[in-house]
PyMOL CGO cylinders between C-alpha atoms (Angstrom):
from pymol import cmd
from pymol.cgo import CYLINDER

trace = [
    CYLINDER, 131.48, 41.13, 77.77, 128.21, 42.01, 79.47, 0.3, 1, 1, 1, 1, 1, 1,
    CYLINDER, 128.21, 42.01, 79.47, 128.19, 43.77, 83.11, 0.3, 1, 1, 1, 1, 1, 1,
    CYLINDER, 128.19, 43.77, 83.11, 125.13, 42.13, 85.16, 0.3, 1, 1, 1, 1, 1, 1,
    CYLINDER, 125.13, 42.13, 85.16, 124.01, 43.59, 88.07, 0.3, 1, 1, 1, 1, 1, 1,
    CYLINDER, 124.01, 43.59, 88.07, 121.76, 41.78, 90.57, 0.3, 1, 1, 1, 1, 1, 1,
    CYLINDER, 121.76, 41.78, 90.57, 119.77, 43.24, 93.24, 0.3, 1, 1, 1, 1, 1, 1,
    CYLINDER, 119.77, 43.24, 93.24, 118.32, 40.65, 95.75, 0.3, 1, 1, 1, 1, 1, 1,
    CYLINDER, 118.32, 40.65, 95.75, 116.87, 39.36, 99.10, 0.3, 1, 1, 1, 1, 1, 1,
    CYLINDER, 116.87, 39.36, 99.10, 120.25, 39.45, 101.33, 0.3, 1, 1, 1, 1, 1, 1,
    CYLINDER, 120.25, 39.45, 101.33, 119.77, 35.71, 102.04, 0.3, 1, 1, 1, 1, 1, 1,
    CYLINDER, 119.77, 35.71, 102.04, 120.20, 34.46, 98.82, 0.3, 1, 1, 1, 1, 1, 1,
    CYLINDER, 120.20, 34.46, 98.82, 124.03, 36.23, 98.63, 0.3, 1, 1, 1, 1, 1, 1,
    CYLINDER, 124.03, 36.23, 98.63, 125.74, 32.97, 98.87, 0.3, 1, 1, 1, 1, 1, 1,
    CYLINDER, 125.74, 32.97, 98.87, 123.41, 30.87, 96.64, 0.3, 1, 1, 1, 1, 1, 1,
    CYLINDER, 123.41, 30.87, 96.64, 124.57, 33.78, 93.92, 0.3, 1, 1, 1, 1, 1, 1,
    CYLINDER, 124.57, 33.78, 93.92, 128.14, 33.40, 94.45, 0.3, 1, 1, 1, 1, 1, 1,
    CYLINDER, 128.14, 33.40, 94.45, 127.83, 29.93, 94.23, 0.3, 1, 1, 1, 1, 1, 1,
    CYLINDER, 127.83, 29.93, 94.23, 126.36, 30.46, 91.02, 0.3, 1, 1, 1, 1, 1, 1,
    CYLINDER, 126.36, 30.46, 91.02, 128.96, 32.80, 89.67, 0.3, 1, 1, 1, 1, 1, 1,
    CYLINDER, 128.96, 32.80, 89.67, 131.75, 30.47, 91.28, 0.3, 1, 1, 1, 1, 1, 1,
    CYLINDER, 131.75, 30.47, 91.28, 129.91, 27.07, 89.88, 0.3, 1, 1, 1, 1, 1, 1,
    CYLINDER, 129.91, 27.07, 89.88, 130.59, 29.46, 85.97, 0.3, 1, 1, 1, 1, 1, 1,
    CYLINDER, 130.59, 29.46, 85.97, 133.88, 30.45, 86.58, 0.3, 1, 1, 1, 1, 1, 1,
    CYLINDER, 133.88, 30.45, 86.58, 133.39, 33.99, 88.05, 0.3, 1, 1, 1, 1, 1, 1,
    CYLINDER, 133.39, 33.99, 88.05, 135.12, 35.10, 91.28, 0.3, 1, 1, 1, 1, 1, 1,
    CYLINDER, 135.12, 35.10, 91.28, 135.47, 38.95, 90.62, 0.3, 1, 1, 1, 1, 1, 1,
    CYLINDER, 135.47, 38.95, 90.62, 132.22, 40.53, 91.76, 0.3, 1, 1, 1, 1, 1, 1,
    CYLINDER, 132.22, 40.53, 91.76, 131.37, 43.97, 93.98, 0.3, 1, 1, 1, 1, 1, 1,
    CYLINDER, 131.37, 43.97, 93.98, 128.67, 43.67, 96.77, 0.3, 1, 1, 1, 1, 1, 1,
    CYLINDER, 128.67, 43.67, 96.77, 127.09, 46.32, 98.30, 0.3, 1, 1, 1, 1, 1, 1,
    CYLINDER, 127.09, 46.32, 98.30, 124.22, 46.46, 101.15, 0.3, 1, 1, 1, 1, 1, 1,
    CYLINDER, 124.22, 46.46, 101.15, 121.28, 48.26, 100.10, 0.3, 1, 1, 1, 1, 1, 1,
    CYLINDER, 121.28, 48.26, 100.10, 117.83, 49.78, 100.71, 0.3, 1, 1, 1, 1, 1, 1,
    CYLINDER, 117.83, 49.78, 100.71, 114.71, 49.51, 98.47, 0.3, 1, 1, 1, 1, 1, 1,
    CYLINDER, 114.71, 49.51, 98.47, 111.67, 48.92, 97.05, 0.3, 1, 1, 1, 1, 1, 1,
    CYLINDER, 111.67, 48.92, 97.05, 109.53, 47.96, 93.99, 0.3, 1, 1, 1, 1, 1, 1,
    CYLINDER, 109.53, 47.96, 93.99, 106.41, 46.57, 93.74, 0.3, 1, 1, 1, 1, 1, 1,
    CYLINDER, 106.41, 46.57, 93.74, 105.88, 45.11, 96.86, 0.3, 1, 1, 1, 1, 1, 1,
    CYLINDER, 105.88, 45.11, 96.86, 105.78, 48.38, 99.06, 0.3, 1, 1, 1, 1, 1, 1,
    CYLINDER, 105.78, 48.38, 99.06, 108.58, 47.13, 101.29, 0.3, 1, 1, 1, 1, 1, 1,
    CYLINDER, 108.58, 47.13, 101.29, 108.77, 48.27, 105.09, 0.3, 1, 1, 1, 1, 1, 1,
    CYLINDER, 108.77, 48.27, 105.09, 108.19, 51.72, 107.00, 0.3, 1, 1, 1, 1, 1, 1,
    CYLINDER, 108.19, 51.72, 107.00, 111.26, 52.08, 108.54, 0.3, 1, 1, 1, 1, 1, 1,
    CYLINDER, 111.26, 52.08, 108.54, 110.78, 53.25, 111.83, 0.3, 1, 1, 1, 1, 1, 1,
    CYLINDER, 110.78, 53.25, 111.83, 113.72, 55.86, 111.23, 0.3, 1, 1, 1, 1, 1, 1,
    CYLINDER, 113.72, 55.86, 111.23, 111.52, 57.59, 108.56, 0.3, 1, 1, 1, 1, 1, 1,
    CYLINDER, 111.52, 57.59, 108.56, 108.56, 57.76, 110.18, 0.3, 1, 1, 1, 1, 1, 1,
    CYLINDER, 108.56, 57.76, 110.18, 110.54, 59.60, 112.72, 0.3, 1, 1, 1, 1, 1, 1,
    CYLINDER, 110.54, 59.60, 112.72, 111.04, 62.48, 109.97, 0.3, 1, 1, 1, 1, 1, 1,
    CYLINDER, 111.04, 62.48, 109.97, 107.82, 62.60, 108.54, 0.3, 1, 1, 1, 1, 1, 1,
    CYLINDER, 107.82, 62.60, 108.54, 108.75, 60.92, 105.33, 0.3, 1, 1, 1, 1, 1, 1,
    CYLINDER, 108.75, 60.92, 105.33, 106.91, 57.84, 103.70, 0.3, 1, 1, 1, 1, 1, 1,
    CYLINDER, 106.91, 57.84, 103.70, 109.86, 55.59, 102.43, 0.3, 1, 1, 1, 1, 1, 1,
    CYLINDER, 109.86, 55.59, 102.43, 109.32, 51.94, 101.83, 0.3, 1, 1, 1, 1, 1, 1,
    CYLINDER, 109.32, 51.94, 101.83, 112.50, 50.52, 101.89, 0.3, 1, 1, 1, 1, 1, 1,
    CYLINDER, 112.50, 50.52, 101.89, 113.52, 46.70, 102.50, 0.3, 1, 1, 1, 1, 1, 1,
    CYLINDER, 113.52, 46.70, 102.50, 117.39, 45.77, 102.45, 0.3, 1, 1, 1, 1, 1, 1,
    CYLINDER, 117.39, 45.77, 102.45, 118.83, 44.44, 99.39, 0.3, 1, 1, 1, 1, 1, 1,
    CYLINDER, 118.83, 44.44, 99.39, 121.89, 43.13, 98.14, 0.3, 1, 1, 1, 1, 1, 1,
    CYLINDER, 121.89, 43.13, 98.14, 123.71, 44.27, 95.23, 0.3, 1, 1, 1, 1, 1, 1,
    CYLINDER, 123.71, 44.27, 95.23, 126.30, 42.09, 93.52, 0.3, 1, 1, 1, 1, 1, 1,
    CYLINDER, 126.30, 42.09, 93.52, 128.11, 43.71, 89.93, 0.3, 1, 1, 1, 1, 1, 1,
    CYLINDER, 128.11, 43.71, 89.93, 129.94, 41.49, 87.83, 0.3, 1, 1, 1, 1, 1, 1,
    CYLINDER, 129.94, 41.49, 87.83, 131.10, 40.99, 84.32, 0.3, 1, 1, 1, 1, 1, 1,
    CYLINDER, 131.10, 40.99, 84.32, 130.78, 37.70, 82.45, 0.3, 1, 1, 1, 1, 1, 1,
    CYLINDER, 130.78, 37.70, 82.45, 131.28, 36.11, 79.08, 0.3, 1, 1, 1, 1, 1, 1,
    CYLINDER, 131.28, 36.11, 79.08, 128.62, 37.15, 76.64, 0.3, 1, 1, 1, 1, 1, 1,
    CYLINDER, 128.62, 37.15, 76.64, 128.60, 33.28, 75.66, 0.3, 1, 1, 1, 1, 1, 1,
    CYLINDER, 128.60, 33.28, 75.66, 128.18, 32.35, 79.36, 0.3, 1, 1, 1, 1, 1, 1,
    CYLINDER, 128.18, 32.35, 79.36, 125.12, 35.05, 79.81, 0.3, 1, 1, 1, 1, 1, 1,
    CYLINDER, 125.12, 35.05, 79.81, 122.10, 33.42, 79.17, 0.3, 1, 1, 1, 1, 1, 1,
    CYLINDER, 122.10, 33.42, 79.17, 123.22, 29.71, 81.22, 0.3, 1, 1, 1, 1, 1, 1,
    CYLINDER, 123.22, 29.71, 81.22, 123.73, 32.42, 84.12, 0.3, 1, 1, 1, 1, 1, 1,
    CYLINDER, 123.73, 32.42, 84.12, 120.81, 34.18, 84.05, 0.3, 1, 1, 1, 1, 1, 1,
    CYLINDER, 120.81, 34.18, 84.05, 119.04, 30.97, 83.89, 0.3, 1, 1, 1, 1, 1, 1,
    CYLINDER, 119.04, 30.97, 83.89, 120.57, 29.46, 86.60, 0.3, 1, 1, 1, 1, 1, 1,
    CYLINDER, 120.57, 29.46, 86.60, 119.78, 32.67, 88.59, 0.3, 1, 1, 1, 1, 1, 1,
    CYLINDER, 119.78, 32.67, 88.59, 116.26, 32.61, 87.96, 0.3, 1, 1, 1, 1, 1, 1,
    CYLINDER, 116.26, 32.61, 87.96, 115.53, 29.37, 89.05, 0.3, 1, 1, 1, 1, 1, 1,
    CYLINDER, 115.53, 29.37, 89.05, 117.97, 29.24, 91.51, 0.3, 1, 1, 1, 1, 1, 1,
    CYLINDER, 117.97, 29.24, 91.51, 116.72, 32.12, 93.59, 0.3, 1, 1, 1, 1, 1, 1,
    CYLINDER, 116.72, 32.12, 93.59, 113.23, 33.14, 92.79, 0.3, 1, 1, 1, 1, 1, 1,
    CYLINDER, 113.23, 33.14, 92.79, 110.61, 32.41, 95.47, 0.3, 1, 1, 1, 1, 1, 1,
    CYLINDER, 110.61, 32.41, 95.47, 107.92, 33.18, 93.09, 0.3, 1, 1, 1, 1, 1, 1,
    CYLINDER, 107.92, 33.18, 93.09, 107.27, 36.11, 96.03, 0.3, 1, 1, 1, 1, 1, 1,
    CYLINDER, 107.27, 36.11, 96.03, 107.25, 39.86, 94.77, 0.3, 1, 1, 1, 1, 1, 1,
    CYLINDER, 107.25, 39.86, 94.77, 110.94, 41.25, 95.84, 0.3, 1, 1, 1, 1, 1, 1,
    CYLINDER, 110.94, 41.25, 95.84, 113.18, 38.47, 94.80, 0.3, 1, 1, 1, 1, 1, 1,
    CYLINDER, 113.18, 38.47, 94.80, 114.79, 41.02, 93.03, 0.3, 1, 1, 1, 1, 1, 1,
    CYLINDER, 114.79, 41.02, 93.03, 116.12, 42.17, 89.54, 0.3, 1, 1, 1, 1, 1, 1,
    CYLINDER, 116.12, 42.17, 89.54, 118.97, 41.74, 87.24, 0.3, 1, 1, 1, 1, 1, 1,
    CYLINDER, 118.97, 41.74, 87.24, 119.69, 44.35, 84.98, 0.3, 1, 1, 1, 1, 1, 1,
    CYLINDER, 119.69, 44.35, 84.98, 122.10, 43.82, 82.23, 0.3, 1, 1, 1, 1, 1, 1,
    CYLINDER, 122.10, 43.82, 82.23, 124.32, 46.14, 80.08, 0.3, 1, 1, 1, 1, 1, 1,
    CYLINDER, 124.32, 46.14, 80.08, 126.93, 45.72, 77.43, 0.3, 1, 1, 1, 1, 1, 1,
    CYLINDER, 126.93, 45.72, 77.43, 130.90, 46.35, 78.24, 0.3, 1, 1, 1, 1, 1, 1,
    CYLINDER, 130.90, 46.35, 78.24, 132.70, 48.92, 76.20, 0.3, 1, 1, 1, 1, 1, 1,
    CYLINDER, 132.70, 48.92, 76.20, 136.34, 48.43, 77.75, 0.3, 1, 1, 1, 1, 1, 1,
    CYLINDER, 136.34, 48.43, 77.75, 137.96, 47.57, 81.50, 0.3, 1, 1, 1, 1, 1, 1,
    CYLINDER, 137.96, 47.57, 81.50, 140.73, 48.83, 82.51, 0.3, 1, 1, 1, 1, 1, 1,
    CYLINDER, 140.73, 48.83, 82.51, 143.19, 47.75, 85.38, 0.3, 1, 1, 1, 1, 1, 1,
    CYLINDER, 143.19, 47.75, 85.38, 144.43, 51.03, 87.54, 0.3, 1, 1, 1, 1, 1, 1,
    CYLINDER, 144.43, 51.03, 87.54, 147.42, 49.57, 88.79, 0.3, 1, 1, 1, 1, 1, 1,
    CYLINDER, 147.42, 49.57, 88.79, 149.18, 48.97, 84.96, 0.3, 1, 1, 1, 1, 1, 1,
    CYLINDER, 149.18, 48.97, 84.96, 146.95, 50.37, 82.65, 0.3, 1, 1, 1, 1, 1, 1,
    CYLINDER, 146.95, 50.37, 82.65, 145.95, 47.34, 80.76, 0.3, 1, 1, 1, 1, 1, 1,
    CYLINDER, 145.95, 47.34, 80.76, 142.91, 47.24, 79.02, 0.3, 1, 1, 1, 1, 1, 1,
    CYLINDER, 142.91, 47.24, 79.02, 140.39, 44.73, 77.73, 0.3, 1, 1, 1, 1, 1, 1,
    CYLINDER, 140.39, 44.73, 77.73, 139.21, 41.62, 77.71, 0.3, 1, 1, 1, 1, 1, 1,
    CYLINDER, 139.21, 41.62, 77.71, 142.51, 40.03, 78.95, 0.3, 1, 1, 1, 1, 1, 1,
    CYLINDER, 142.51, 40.03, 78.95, 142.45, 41.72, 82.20, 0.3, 1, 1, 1, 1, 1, 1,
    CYLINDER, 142.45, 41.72, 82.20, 139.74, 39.64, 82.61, 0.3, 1, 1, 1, 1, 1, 1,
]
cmd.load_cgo(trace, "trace")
């Protein structure tokens, strides 16, 4: 199992999930978020307000878990799928799964899945 984690440009959200739907993937987090990378993003008004220099652009962040066999088709898809070719289409950043574990029994593994 590998957990990916995608940051990117809140308009391409449902392109994504069409993506992890299209593989067989409906379990997923999203969460709104603020940043930056190499393109500098915004000065949000808010900050300037404080004195502080933050360059922050909102993001989405999406966390699922897929197939290791299914991995590389996804991040394919994903790439052409949603890059721009624009600094800040975003990142995926992937890491192996040790174990899952479902609170509400206890079950662990791959078959929770």
């Amino acid at each position: 199992m590998k957990k990916i984690e995608v940051i990117i440009r809140p308009e391409k959200l449902d392109t994504l999930k069409k993506i992890l739907a299209k593989n067989e993937y409906s379990g997923l987090t999203i969460m709104s978020a603020m940043g930056c990378g190499h393109q500098k993003g915004l000065l949000q008004k808010d900050f300037q307000d404080l004195g502080l220099d933050a360059n922050l652009l909102p993001k989405i962040y999406v966390m699922t878990v897929v197939w290791d066999e299914d991995l590389e088709e996804i991040l394919t898809e994903i790439q052409e799928t949603l890059s721009t070719n624009n600094v800040g289409d975003g990142k995926v950043f992937v890491s192996d799964m040790i174990d899952v574990m479902r609170i509400r029994d206890g079950a662990r593994g791959e078959k929770i899945l």
